[in-house]
C-alpha positions in Angstrom: -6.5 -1.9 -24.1 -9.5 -0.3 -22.3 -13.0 0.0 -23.6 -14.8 2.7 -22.5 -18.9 2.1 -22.6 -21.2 5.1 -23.3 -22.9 6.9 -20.3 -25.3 4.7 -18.1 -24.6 1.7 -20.3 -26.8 -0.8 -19.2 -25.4 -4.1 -17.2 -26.2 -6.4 -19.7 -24.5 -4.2 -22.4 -21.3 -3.8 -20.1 -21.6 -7.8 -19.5 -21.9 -8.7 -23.2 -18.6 -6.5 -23.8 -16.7 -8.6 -20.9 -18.2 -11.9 -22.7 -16.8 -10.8 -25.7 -12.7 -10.3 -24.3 -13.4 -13.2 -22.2 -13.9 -15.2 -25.5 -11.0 -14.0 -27.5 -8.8 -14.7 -24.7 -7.9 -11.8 -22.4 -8.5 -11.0 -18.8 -11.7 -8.4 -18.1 -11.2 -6.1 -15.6 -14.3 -3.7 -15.0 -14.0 0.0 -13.4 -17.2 1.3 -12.5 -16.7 5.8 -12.4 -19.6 8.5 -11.6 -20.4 8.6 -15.5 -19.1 5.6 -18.0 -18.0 1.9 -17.1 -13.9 1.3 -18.5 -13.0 -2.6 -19.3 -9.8 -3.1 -19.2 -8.6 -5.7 -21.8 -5.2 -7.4 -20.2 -3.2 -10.3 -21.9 -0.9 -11.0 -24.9 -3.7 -11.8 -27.9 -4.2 -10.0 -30.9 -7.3 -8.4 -31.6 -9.0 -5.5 -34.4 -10.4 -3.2 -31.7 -12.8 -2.4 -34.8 -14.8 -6.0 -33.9 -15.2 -4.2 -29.9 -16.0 -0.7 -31.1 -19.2 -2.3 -32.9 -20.2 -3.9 -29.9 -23.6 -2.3 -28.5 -22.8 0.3 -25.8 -19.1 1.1 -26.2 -17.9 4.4 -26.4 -14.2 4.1 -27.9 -11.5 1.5 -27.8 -8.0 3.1 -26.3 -4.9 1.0 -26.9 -2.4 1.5 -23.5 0.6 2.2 -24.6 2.6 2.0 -20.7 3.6 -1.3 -19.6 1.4 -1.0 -16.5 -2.1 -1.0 -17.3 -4.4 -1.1 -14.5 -2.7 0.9 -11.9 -2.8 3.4 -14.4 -5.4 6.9 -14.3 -6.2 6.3 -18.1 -8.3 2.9 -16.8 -9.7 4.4 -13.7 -9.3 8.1 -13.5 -10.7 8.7 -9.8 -8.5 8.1 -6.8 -9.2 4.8 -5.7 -9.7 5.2 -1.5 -8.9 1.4 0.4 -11.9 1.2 2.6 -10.7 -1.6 5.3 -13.8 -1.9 8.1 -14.6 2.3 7.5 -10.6 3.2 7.8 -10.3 4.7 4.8 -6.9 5.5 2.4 -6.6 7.7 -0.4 -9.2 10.2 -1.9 -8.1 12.7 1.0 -8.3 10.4 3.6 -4.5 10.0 5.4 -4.1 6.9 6.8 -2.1 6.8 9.9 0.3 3.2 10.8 2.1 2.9 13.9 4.3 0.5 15.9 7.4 -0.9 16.3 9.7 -2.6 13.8 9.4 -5.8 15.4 7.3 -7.7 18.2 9.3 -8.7 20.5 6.9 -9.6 23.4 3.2 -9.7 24.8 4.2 -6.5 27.3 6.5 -4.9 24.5 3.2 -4.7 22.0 0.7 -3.9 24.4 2.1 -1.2 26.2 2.8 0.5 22.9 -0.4 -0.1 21.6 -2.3 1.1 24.4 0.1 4.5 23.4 -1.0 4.3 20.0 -4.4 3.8 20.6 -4.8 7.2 23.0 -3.6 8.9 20.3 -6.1 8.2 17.9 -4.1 5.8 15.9 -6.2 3.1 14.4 -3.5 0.7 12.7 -1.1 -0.9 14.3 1.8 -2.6 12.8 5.0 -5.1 13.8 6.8 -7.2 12.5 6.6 -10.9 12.9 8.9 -12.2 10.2 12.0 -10.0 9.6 14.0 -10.0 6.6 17.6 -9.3 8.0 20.5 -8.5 6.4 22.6 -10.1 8.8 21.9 -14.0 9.4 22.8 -13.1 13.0 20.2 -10.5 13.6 16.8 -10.8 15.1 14.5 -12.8 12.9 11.0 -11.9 14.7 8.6 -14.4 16.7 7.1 -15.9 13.5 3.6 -17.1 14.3 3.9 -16.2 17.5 3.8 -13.0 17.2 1.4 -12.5 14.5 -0.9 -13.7 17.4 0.3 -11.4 20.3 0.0 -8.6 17.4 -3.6 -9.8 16.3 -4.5 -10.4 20.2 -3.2 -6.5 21.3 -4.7 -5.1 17.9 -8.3 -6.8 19.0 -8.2 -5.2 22.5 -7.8 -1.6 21.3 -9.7 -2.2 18.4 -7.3 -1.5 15.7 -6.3 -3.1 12.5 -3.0 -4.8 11.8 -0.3 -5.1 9.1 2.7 -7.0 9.2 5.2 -8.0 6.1 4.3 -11.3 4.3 7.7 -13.1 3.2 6.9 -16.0 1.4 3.6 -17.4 -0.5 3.1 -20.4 2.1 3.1 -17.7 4.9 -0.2 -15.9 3.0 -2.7 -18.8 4.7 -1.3 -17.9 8.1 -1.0 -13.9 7.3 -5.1 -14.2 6.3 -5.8 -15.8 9.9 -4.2 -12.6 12.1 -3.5 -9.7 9.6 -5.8 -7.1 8.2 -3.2 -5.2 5.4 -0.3 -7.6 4.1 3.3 -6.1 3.6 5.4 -6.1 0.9 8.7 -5.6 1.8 11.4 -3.7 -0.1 13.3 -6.8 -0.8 10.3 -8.4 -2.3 9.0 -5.7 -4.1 10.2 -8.0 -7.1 9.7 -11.2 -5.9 7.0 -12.0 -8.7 5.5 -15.5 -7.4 4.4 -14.0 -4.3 3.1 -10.8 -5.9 0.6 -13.0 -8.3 -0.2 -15.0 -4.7 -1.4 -12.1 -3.4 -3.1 -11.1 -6.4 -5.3 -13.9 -5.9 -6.5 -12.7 -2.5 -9.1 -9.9 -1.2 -7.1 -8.0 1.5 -5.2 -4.9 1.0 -1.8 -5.0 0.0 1.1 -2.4 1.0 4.2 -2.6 -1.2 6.9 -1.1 -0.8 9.2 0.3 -2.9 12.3 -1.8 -3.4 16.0 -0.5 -2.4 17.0 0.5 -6.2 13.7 0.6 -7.9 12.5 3.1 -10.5 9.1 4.0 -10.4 7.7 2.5 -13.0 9.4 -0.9 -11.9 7.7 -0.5 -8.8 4.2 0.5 -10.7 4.4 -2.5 -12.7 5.0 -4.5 -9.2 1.7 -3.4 -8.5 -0.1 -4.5 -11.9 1.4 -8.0 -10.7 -1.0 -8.1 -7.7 -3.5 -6.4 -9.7 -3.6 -8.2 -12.5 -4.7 -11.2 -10.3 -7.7 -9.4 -9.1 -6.8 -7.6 -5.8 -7.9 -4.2 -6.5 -6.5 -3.0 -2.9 -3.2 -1.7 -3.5 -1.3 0.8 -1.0 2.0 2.1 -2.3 4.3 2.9 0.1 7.6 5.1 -0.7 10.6 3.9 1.8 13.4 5.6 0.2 16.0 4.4 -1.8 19.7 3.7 -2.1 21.5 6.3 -3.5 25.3 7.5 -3.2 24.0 9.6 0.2 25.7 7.7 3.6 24.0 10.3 5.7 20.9 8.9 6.1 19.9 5.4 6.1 18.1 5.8 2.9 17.2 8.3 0.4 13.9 9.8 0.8 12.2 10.3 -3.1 9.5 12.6 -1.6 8.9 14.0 -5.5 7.6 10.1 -5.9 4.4 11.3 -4.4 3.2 13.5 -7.1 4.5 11.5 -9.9 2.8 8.6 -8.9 -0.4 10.5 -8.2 -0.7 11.9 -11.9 -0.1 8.4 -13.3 -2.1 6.1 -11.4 -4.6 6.2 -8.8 -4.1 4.1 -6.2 -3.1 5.7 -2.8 1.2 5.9 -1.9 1.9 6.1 1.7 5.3 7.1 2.9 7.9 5.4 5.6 9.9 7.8 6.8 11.4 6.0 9.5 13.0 3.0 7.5 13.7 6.0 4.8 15.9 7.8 7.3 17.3 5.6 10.1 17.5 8.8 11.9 14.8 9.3 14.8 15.1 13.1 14.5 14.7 12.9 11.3 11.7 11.3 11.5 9.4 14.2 12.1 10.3 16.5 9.5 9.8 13.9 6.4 6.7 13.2 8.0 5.5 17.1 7.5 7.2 17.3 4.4 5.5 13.5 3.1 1.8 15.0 4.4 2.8 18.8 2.7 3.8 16.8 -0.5 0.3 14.8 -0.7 1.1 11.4 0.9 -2.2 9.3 1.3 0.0 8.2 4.6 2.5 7.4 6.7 4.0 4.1 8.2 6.0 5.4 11.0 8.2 3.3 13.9 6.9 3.9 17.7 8.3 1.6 20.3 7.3 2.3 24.3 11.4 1.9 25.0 13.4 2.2 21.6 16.3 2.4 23.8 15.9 -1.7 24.7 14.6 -2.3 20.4 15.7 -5.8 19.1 15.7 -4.0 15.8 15.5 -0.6 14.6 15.5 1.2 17.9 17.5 4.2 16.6 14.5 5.4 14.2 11.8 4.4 16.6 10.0 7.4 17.8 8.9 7.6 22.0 5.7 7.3 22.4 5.6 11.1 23.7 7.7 12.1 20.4 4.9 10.7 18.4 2.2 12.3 20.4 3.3 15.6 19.6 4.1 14.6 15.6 0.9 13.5 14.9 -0.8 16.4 16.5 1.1 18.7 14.5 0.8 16.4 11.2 -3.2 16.8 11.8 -3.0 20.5 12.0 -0.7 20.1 8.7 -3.5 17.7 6.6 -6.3 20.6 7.5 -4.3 23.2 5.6 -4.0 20.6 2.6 -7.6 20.1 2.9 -7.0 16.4 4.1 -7.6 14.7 7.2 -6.7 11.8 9.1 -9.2 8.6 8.8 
């Protein structure tokens, strides 16, 4: 349920309220807006929401009916915007992730970086674990190359994600990473999403292969409902009947999600796709649609890729995609962080 306290409610009145859940046994979780303070009240108990409306300083008491509570607009009706070291996500700020699928080398990461980096890009991404479906394909560097990705990252002065696998990778992920992954195969892989409910980075989930929205919405009250506020969406398309494309792209995800919750959705189109050439025009359509982002695949010689080298962009490609996609968010009233 959520408690919403009268305007300018005082801390200690906002505090007693939180007391008060605390005691009869659920989880407080306090969202602060321009004009009233909402509690969200999340566990299993039973409780007369007539004993919290007579509390002093609360406005009403609004049972949630939706299985997902806290991603959802009725508990905190602004956008939220992801603020990692003044790159900012959401709230019409686009965030921009680059890089290739997987790092494959100190040289490999570096000279695409150093791309990325003229460009304005601020984020840099690569994968250092890599869930295959093939036991024969590339697997990544493992540590290894969550240092050369951290180490390159540091010298252009950009952030870094890479996709998190497993909870005993998390202690290692906190030592190089900036934004931890959630990969499509995970999206439902529930012990690791209340791990990384427990920590203070930002998370970006991806949608899984066959997941509904609301599956995926409640794969984010998971991490959420641990305490990690900092929750990207990402949509990467899904399987469908299509054989065309790698993936189907559900670009009307972006606007439902925005109506029902407020935390930002980025899009992949690269992983969505497959395609490189189609890369580029569900990037305009992701931004035109109201994407908070995009996660897109850049690799200085896609040609040579371990993995993924046939939706990599060329550098130069990018170049000219992000240049457009800029001109793109200033129509929308948006603009690249």
């Amino acid at each position: 349920m959520l408690i919403v306290m009268q305007s300018h409610a005082s801390e200690e009145k906002i505090e007693k309220v939180v007391e008060f859940i605390k005691e009869k046994g659920f989880d407080a979780h306090v969202s602060t807006g321009e004009d009233h303070t909402v509690i969200g009240a999340v566990g299993r108990k039973i409780i007369d929401k007539r004993d919290i409306e007579l509390l002093d300083g609360v406005k009403e008491v609004i049972r949630i009916t939706s299985p997902y509570k806290l991603v959802s607009r009725v508990f905190k009706p602004d956008d939220t915007v992801i603020d990692i070291k003044g790159i900012k996500i959401g709230g019409g700020n686009i965030g921009m992730i680059a890089g290739p699928c997987s790092v494959e080398s100190y040289e490999q990461m570096d000279a695409t970086a150093q791309k990325l980096h003229s460009y304005g890009v601020k984020i840099l991404r690569g994968g250092a674990f890599k869930p295959r479906t093939s036991p024969y394909s590339f697997q990544g560097l493992g540590e290894e190359g969550l240092k050369i990705l951290r180490s390159v990252a540091d010298k252009y002065n950009m952030l870094v994600t890479s996709e998190v696998m497993e909870v005993n990778q998390i202690p290692l992920f906190l030592k190089y990473v900036d934004i931890l992954q959630v990969g499509a195969r995970n999206m439902q892989n529930f012990n690791l999403l209340t791990n990384l409910g427990e920590i203070r980075k930002p998370i970006l989930l991806k949608r899984g292969l066959s997941a509904t929205i609301e599956e995926w919405l409640m794969s984010a009250e998971y991490i959420m409902a641990g305490g990690n506020r900092e929750v990207i969406l990402c949509e990467r398309g899904i399987r469908t009947f299509e054989h065309m494309t790698r993936n189907t792209l559900d670009i009307s995800a972006i606007p439902v999600v925005q109506k029902i919750s407020h935390l930002p959705i980025m899009v992949d189109p690269s992983h969505a796709t497959g395609l490189r050439d189609k890369v580029a025009p569900m990037s305009k359509a992701a931004v035109a649609a109201g994407a908070d982002g995009l996660i897109i695949e850049v690799h200085n010689n896609p040609d040579t890729a371990l993995c993924d080298g046939a939706q990599s962009l060329y550098p130069e490609q990018f170049a000219d995609l992000f240049a457009e996609l800029k001109a793109l968010a200033e129509v929308i009233k948006k603009n690249f962080s």
